[in-house]
C-alpha positions, -999 to +999 in steps of 0.1 A: +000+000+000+013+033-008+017+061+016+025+091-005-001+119+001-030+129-023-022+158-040-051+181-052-051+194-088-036+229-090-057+261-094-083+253-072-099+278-047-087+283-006-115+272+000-114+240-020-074+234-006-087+235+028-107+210+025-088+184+005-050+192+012-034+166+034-055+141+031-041+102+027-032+088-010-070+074-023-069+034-026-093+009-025-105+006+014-083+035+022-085+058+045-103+097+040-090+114+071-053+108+088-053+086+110-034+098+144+001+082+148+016+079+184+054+071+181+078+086+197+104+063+177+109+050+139+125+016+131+162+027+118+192+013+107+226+024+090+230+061+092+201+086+096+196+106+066+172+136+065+146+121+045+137+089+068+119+090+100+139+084+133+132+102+165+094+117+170+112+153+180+130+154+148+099+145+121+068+132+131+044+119+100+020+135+128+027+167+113+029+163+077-013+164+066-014+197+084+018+211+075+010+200+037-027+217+034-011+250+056+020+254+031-004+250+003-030+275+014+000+302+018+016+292-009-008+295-032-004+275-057+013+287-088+005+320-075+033+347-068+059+370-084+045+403-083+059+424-062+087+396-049+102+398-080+078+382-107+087+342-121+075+312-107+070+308-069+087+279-050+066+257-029+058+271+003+067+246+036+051+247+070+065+238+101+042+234+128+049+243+166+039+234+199+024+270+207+021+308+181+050+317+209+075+288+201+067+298+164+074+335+172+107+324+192+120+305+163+111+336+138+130+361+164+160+337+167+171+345+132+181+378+147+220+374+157+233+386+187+237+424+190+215+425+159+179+446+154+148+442+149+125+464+134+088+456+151+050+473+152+046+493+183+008+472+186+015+438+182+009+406+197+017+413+238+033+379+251+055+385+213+065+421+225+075+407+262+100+383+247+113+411+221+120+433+250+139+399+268+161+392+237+167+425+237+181+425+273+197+392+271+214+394+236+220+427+230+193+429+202+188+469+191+143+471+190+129+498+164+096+500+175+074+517+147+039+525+135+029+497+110+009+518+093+032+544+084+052+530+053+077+560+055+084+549+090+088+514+082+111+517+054+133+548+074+136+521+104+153+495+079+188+505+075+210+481+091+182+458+106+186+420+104+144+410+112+109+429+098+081+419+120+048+430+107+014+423+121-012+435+093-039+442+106-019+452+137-036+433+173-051+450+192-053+483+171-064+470+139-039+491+116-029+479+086+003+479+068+010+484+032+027+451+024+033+450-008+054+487-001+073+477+033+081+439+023+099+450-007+115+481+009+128+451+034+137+425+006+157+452-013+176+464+019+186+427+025+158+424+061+141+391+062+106+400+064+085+379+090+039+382+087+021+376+114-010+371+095-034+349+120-057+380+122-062+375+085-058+341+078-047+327+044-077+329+033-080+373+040-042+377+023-010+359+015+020+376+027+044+350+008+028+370-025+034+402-012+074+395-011+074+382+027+105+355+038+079+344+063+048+337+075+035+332+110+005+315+124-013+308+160-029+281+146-044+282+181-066+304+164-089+307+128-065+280+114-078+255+144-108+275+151-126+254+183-103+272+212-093+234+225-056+235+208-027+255+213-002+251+184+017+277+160+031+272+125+061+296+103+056+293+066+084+301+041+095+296+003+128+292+013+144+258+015+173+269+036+155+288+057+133+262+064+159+239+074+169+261+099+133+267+116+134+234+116+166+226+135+153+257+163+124+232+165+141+201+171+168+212+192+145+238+214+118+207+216+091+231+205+071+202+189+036+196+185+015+166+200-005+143+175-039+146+188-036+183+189-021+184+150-054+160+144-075+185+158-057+211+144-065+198+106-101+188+115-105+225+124-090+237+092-112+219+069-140+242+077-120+277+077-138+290+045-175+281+061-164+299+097-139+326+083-166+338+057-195+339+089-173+351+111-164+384+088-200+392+075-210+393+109-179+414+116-186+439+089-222+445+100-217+445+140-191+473+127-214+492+107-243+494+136-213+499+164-206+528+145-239+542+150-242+533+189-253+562+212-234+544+239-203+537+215-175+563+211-149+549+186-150+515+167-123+500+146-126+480+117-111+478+082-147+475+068-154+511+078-152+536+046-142+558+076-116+536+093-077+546+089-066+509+075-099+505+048-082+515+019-049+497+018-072+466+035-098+469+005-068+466-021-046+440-006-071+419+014-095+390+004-125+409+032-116+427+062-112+402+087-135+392+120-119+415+149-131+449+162-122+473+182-146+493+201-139+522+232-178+524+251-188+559+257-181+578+290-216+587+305-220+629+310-203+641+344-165+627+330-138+651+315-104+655+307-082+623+309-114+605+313-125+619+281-099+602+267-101+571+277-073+569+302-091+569+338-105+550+362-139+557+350-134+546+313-120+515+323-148+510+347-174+517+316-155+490+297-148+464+321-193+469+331-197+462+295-178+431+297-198+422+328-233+427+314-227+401+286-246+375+285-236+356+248-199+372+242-175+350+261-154+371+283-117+356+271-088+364+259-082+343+225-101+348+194-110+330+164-129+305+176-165+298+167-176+314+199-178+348+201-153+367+225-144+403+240-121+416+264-104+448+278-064+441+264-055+466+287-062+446+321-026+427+306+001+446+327+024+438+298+001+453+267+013+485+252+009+515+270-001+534+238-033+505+241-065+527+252-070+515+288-106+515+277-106+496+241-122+465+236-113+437+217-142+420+199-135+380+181-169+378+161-176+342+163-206+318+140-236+325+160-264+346+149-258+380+141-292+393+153-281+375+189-252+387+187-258+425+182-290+419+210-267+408+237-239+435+228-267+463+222-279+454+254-243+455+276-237+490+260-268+504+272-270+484+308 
């Protein structure tokens, strides 16, 4: 019995490749799904070579459905060129991690000692803490800059060794021009790394856009049930893969089989969820935006909002987060006006309280609906309105969902 993979004809749609990448070769009796393998040892003899299984930590076929349907999705096929360059893209690998942070560590280790790092003043907290910890243990220069601001970007490159971009930008919602600052980066020699979980493969492909890599919490759209935690880096280069690989290996940042199952189950219903999810998004927005009790709302659907543009041009939709900032009752002023005091983050942290549907939590992407104040993390950026909300629009029904938000706003 054969056990190469079956390999989907080219050309199809996202939404087709997440649904029939990675699955086993089709034979007579075979199987449809992966099965789940738990070895933590291969049968080997003679010397190890690369290409054979040997030790679970090195390779694991546990991996390989996942990491197959993941590199195809952001790969995209024959797609790419453009603005990397033009000509025919190389394959695009996946390597899947225990955790979005032990993907993130092995994307910042490519930064050498005494190195920089150029990096989005709003990104991904726990990702900012360890910046700031490489920074103090190895000497690592951080260029903090606004994501949105292309000029800034490209000023900040000189000398850098590592591009971090998060587009749209978490909490804040900014969005980066990536075709512009990925190929400022690739002509100044910067490896370029794209957080793009916010957006998924299916909302952009950063690989297209000229990006080295790309980076995943798979904990979130990708898995989409908020019962995993696992991460994933992307990449057209060969080299370059190898050595996210080795960091893997030798750092023991591997993923379990049951999760990577779960993982891929999850994926196969990304377009279905994804699609919900940002419909809903794009019409919470639009009413939010309206709300008496509502003072600012963030969301690339907005004709109004900063990041629509560049997000309308560059992006398949305008993803499922928002940010919202509730409106001080009459009586506040000054800093509370602004969102900074006590009593703002008192309004926020009552509408939080009052719901009865949204899911008070910190993750997103899952098919429940979730909100919380980011600022109630010590460690999220001080430039982070103490009173913004973070919305993850899930698959339940809009009209509930506006009723029980509508409803916490006004309480």
């Amino acid at each position: 019995m054969s056990t190469a993979p079956h390999t989907p004809a080219a050309g199809l749609s996202p939404a087709t490749v997440v649904v029939s990448a990675g699955r086993p070769a089709r034979e007579q009796g075979g199987h449809i799904n992966p099965s789940v393998p738990l070895n933590s040892t291969y049968v080997s003899r003679g010397v190890v070579t690369q290409d054979e299984l040997s030790y679970a930590r090195g390779d694991n076929d546990a991996w390989h459905p996942f990491e197959e349907a993941l590199g195809a999705l952001e790969g995209g096929g024959e797609a790419g060129g453009g603005e990397a360059g033009g000509g025919a893209a190389a394959p695009a690998t996946a390597i899947l991690f225990s955790s979005g942070m032990a993907a993130i560590a092995a994307a910042f280790s490519l930064v050498p000692d005494g190195g920089t790092l150029v990096l989005p003043r709003h990104a991904y907290q726990a990702g900012m803490v360890l910046a700031r910890q490489i920074s103090e243990r190895h000497g690592v220069t951080l260029r903090y800059v606004d994501i949105a601001d292309t000029d800034a970007v490209v000023g900040a490159l000189d000398g850098a060794d590592l591009l971090l971009v998060e587009s749209p930008t978490n909490p804040m919602l900014e969005v980066a021009d990536l075709p512009a600052v990925l190929g400022a980066a690739r002509a100044a020699g910067v490896r370029s790394v794209v957080d793009n979980t916010f957006a998924t493969p299916l909302g952009q492909r950063p690989l297209e856009h000229g990006a080295d890599v790309v980076l995943h919490s798979v904990t979130k759209y990708l898995a989409g049930h908020s019962d995993v935690v696992l991460g994933a880096l992307v990449t057209r280069d060969a080299a370059l893969a190898a050595t996210l690989r080795e960091h893997r290996t030798l750092h023991g940042a591997i993923a379990g089989p049951f999760e990577t199952w779960l993982a891929l189950r999850g994926l196969r219903t990304l377009a279905l969820r994804f699609e919900r999810a940002q419909a809903s998004a794009a019409e919470l927005a639009r009413r939010l935006a309206e709300h008496p009790e509502v003072a600012e709302v963030r969301h690339p659907s907005l004709p109004g909002d900063p990041g629509h543009e560049r997000a309308k041009a560059q992006m398949n939709g305008f993803g499922a987060i928002i940010g919202i900032r509730p409106r001080l009752r009459p009586g506040a002023g000054g800093a509370e006006a602004a969102g900074t005091g006590p009593a703002a983050v008192e309004r926020a942290d009552a509408v939080v309280d009052a719901v009865r549907l949204w899911l008070p939590a910190t993750s997103l992407g899952g098919v429940e609906s979730m909100l919380e104040r980011r600022r109630r993390w010590g460690t999220e950026a001080h430039t982070v309105p103490e009173d913004l909300l973070r919305l993850s629009v899930g698959i339940e029904d809009v009209e509930d969902l506006w009723a029980d938000l509508d409803a916490a706003l006004r309480a």
